[in-house]
N, C-alpha and C positions, 0 to 999 in steps of 0.2 A: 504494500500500500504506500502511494508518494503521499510523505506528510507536507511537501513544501506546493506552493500554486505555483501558475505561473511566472509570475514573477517573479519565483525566486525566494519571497518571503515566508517564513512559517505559517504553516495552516494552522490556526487560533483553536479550532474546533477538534482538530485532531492531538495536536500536541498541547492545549492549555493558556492560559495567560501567563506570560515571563513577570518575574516577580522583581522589582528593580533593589527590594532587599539582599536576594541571592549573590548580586554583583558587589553588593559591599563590602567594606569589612566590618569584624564584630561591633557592635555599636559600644558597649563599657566593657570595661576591664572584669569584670566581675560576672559578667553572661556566660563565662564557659563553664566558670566554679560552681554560679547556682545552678546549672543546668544536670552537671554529673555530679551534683553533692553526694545526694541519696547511693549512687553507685559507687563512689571512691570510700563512704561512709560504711557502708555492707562490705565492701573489699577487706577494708582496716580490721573489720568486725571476724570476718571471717578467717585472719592471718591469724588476727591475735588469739582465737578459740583452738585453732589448729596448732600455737606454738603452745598453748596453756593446759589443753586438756585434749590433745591429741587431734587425728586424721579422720575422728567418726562423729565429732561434734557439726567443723561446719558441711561436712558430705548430708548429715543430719540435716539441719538445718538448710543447708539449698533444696533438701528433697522436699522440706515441710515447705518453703519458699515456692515452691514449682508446683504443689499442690495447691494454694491458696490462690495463683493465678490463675488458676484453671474452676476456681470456683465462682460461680456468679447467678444471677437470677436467668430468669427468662430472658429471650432476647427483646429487645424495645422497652426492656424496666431496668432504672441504671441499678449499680449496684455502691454498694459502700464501700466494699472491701476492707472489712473491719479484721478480718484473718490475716490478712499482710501487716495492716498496719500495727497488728498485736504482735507478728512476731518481728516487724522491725522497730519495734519499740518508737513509734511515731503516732501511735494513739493517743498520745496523752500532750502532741505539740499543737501550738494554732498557728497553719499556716497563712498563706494567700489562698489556696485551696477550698480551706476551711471555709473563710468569708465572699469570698470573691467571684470565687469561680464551681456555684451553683446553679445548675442550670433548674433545678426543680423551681426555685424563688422566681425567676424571668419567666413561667411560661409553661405551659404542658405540651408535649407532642401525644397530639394524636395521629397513632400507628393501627395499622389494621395486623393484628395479631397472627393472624392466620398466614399472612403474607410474609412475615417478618418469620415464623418459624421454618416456611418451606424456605427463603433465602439462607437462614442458618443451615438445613438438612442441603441445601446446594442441591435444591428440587426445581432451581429457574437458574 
């Protein structure tokens, strides 16, 4: 399939809107750090278990990690994910998150249920 027209230009419809962010650089100094906190923070968490209490604590613990992300409601009902944040010990912080960025407070999606399970089962 040619994604470009004739002129040369990118087809908008096939390829997307270009994002003139993409082109930049990082905007503060601090956007990389907040961004992999949470992962350089589980990294620290998971050396320091495995130099302290051996090689089964954090294998433990990623598996209990890998279960909790695979747990959630139905599809088109968010979920809380209160099982992650209990075992990363971030249930008890208030983030941006927390205030901010709740989408139940702005507004309800109405989803046709029935539609939203067969795109889960990968039935369309």
């Amino acid at each position: 399939m040619d994604t470009s027209s004739y002129t040369g230009l990118p087809n908008k419809l096939c390829q997307g809107l270009t994002s003139v962010k993409s082109t930049l650089t990082t905007g503060h100094i601090l956007e990389k750090s907040e961004t992999t906190h949470i992962a350089s923070r589980d990294q620290f968490h998971h050396h320091m278990a495995r130099s302290v209490l051996g090689i089964q604590a954090p294998l433990k613990l990623q598996t209990e990690l890998q279960i909790a992300n695979k747990i959630g409601r139905l599809p088109g009902l968010p979920s809380s994910r209160m099982m992650l944040d209990v075992l990363r010990g971030t249930n008890e912080d208030i983030s941006f998150d927390d205030i901010l960025n709740n989408p139940r407070e702005f507004g309800e999606i109405q989803i046709d249920p029935h539609l939203t399970m067969d795109k889960n089962d990968q039935l369309f």
